[in-house]
N, C-alpha and C positions, 0 to 999 in steps of 0.2 A: 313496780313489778320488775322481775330481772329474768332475763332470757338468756338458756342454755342450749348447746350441742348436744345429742349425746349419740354416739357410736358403737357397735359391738367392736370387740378384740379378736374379732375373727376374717376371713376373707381378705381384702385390700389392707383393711385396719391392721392386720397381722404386723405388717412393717412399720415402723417407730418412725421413719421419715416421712410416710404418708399422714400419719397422726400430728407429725408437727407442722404439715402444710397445711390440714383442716385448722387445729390450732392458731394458726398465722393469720389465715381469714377468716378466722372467728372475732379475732380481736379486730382485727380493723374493718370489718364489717358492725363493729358496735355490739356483739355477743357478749355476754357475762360469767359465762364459765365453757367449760366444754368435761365432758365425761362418757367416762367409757366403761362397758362389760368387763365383769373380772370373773371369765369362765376357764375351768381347765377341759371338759368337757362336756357337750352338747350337742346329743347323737341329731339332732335334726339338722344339725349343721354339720357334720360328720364328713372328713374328705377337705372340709377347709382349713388353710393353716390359720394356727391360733397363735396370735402375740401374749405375754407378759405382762397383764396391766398397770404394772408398776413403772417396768422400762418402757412402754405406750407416753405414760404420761409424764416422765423422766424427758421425752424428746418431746415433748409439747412445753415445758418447763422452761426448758432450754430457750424454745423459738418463740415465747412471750415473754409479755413483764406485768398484764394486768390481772388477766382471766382467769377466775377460780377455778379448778381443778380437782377432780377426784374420781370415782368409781361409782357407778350405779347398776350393782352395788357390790360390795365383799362380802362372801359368804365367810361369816366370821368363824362357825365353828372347823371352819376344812383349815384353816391355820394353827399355827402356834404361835397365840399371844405373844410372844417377846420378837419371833421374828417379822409379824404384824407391824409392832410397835416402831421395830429399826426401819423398817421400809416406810412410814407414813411420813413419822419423824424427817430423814431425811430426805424426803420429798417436799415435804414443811420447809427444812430451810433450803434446799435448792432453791423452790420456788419464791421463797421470802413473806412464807407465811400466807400462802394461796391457796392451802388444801381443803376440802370439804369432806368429812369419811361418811359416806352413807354404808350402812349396814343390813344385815336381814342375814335368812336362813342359806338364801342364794337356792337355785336351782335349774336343771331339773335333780329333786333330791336324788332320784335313782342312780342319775350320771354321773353327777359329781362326790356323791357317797360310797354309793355301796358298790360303785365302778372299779373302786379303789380298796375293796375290805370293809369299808366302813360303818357305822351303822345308818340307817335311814329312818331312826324313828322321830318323830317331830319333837314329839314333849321332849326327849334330851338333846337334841339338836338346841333346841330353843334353851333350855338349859344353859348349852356351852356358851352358848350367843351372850347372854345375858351375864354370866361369868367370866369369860372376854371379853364383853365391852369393860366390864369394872377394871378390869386387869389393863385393857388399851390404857383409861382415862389414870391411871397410876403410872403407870410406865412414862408415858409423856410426862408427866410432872416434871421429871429428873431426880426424884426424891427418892430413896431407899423405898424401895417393896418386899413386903412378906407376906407369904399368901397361904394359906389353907383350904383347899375346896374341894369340892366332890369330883369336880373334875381339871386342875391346875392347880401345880405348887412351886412355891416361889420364894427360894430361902436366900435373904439378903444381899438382892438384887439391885442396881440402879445404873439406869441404862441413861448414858448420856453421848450427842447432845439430848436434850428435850427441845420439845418442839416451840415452832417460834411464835404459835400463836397463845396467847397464855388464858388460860390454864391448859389447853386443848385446843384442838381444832374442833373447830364444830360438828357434830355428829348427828347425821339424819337415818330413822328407820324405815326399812321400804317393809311391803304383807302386803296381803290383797284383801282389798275393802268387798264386802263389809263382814273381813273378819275380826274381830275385836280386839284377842290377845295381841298382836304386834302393832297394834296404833294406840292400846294403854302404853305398850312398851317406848313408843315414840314419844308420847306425851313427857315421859323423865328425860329425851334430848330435848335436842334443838331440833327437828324438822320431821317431817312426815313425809315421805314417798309412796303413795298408793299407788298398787294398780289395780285395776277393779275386775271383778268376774264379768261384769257387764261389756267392757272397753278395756280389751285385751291391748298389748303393746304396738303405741303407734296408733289409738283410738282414741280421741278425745272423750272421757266422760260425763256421763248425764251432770245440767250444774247442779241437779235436786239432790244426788247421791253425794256429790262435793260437799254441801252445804251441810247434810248430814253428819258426814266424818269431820266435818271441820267442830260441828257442835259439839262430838263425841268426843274429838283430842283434848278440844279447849275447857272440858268439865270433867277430863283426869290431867288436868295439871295442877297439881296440887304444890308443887314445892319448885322453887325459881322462878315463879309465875311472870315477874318479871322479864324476862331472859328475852330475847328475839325467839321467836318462832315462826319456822319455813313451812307451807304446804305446798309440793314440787308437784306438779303435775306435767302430762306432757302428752303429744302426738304431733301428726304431723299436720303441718298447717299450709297451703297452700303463701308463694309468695309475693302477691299484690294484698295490698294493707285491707282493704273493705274484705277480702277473704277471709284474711288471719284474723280480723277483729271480733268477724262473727264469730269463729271460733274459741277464742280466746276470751273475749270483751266478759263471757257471761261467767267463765270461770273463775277469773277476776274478780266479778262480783260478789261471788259464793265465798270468796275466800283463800284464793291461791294467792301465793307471793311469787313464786318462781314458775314458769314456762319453760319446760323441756325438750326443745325439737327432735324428735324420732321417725323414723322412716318406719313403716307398718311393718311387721315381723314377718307377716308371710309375702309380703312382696319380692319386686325381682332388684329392686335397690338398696335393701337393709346394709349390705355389705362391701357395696362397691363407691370408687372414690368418687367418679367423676359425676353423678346425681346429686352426692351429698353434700361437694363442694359447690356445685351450683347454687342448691335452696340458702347453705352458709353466705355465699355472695351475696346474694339476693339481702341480706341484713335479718333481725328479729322483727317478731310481729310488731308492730306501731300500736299501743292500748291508749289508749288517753282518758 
C-alpha cells in the first residue's frame, strides 16, 4: 500500500513555497506522493487566496526527487485540452516522470462553471471529460493529432516534448460512490478515486461500501485488464500507528492500494501549514 498527502490550493497552500516545504517532509518522513486541489473557485472557501495547482506543484518538483505528484483532482472539462496537455507534459519532465493525473468533473459545478458563463449541465460536462481525456492520452504521445468531435478540434497538431512517462502518465478518475457512471469511466484508466456520499472529505469510508466499488470497477474492466490498477482512498488518520491501523488496516483489506492523508473539510486545519506539517512529520500510516 502507498501513502499520500493531499492539500487544497487554497489558504496557506496558496504560496508555492509553503507547498514545497509540505513536499520536503513528505519525502523524508517516508510519504509516497503529495497532491493538491486544482480549484479556481470555491465560494465556501471564498476570501482565501487561491494558488495555481500547476505552479503549487512545479515548487514541490523542484524541492523533491522521489514523490509522485499530481492533482486531486483537474476538472477536465473547465480546460482546453492542448493547454492541459503542455502543463502535465512538462510537469512530467521537470519532475522526471513523477506525475499521477487524476481527473473528474471537478466542482462545485455551480462555482467553477457557470461562475464563469459556462454551462453546468452534467451529461455534457462529462461529455467534455471524457473527450479530453482521449485528446490528453494523444497529446502526450508526441505523435501527430487530428481530432473531430462534438466538442474539440484538432487539425495536425503535435505537441512536443511528450511526456516522460510512456505512453502517458497514469490517469486516475475521481465521482462519488456509489454513483456508477464515473467509476465505469475509471475502470478504462488506471485508478479510481471515490468519494462517497456516506464519508464526505477527510472521512474514512465504510470498508463494506469499498469492497463493493472495488467489485463494481474490477467487473467493468474489460480491456487492459492487465494494467496496474489504484483504488485511492483517503481521510484523516490520527498519528500513532494502532490509531492509523484501525483506520486504514480494514480498507486495505477491502481493497485500496493507495491511502490519501486529508484534513476534514469542514475543519479549522483543512488550510493551514502548521497542523498539516505536523501529521506529515509524524510519517504514513504503518499497515502490515
Amino acid at each position: 500500500m502507498r501513502f499520500s498527502v493531499n492539500i487544497p490550493n487554497f489558504g496557506d497552500f496558496a504560496d508555492p513555497r509553503n507547498v514545497a516545504t509540505v513536499a520536503t517532509a513528505a519525502e523524508q518522513a517516508g510519504w509516497d506522493g503529495l497532491f493538491v486541489w486544482d480549484h479556481v473557485l470555491h465560494r465556501s472557501h471564498q476570501g482565501r487566496p487561491f494558488g495555481d495547482p500547476w505552479m503549487l506543484l512545479t515548487a514541490a518538483a523542484l524541492a523533491t526527487s522521489r514523490i509522485r505528484l499530481g492533482t486531486l483532482l483537474t476538472p477536465v472539462p473547465r480546460y482546453r485540452p492542448q493547454q492541459l496537455a503542455r502543463q502535465v507534459a512538462t510537469l512530467d519532465r521537470l519532475s522526471g516522470g513523477r506525475v499521477i493525473f487524476a481527473a473528474g468533473l471537478g466542482g462545485p459545478v455551480e462555482d467553477e462553471y457557470r461562475s464563469f458563463g459556462d454551462t453546468a449541465a452534467p451529461r455534457e460536462l462529462a461529455d467534455r471529460l471524457d473527450e479530453g481525456l482521449e485528446l490528453l492520452a494523444r497529446f502526450w504521445s508526441g505523435e501527430p493529432v487530428n481530432h473531430h468531435g462534438p466538442h474539440y478540434e484538432v487539425h495536425d497538431v503535435t505537441l512536443l516534448p511528450a511526456t516522460v512517462q510512456r505512453p502517458r502518465p497514469p490517469v486516475w478518475i475521481g465521482g462519488f460512490w456509489p454513483r456508477r457512471p464515473p467509476m465505469r469511466r475509471a475502470a478504462r484508466w488506471e485508478g479510481a478515486v471515490p468519494l462517497f456520499e456516506s464519508a464526505r472529505h477527510g472521512h474514512a469510508p465504510d470498508a463494506a461500501e469499498v469492497r463493493e466499488l472495488v467489485a463494481y470497477v474490477r467487473e467493468h474492466r474489460t480491456s487492459d485488464a492487465d494494467r496496474p490498477f489504484e483504488f485511492v482512498l483517503g481521510g484523516a488518520t490520527p498519528p500513532d500507528a494502532a490509531g492509523a491501523l484501525d483506520v486504514v488496516g480494514p480498507l486495505r483489506d477491502a481493497g485500496a492500494t493507495w491511502w490519501d492523508e486529508r484534513q476534514v473539510q469542514t475543519g479549522p486545519d483543512l488550510d493551514r501549514l502548521a497542523p498539516v506539517l505536523r501529521r506529515v512529520e509524524a510519517g504514513p500510516p504503518v499497515v502490515r
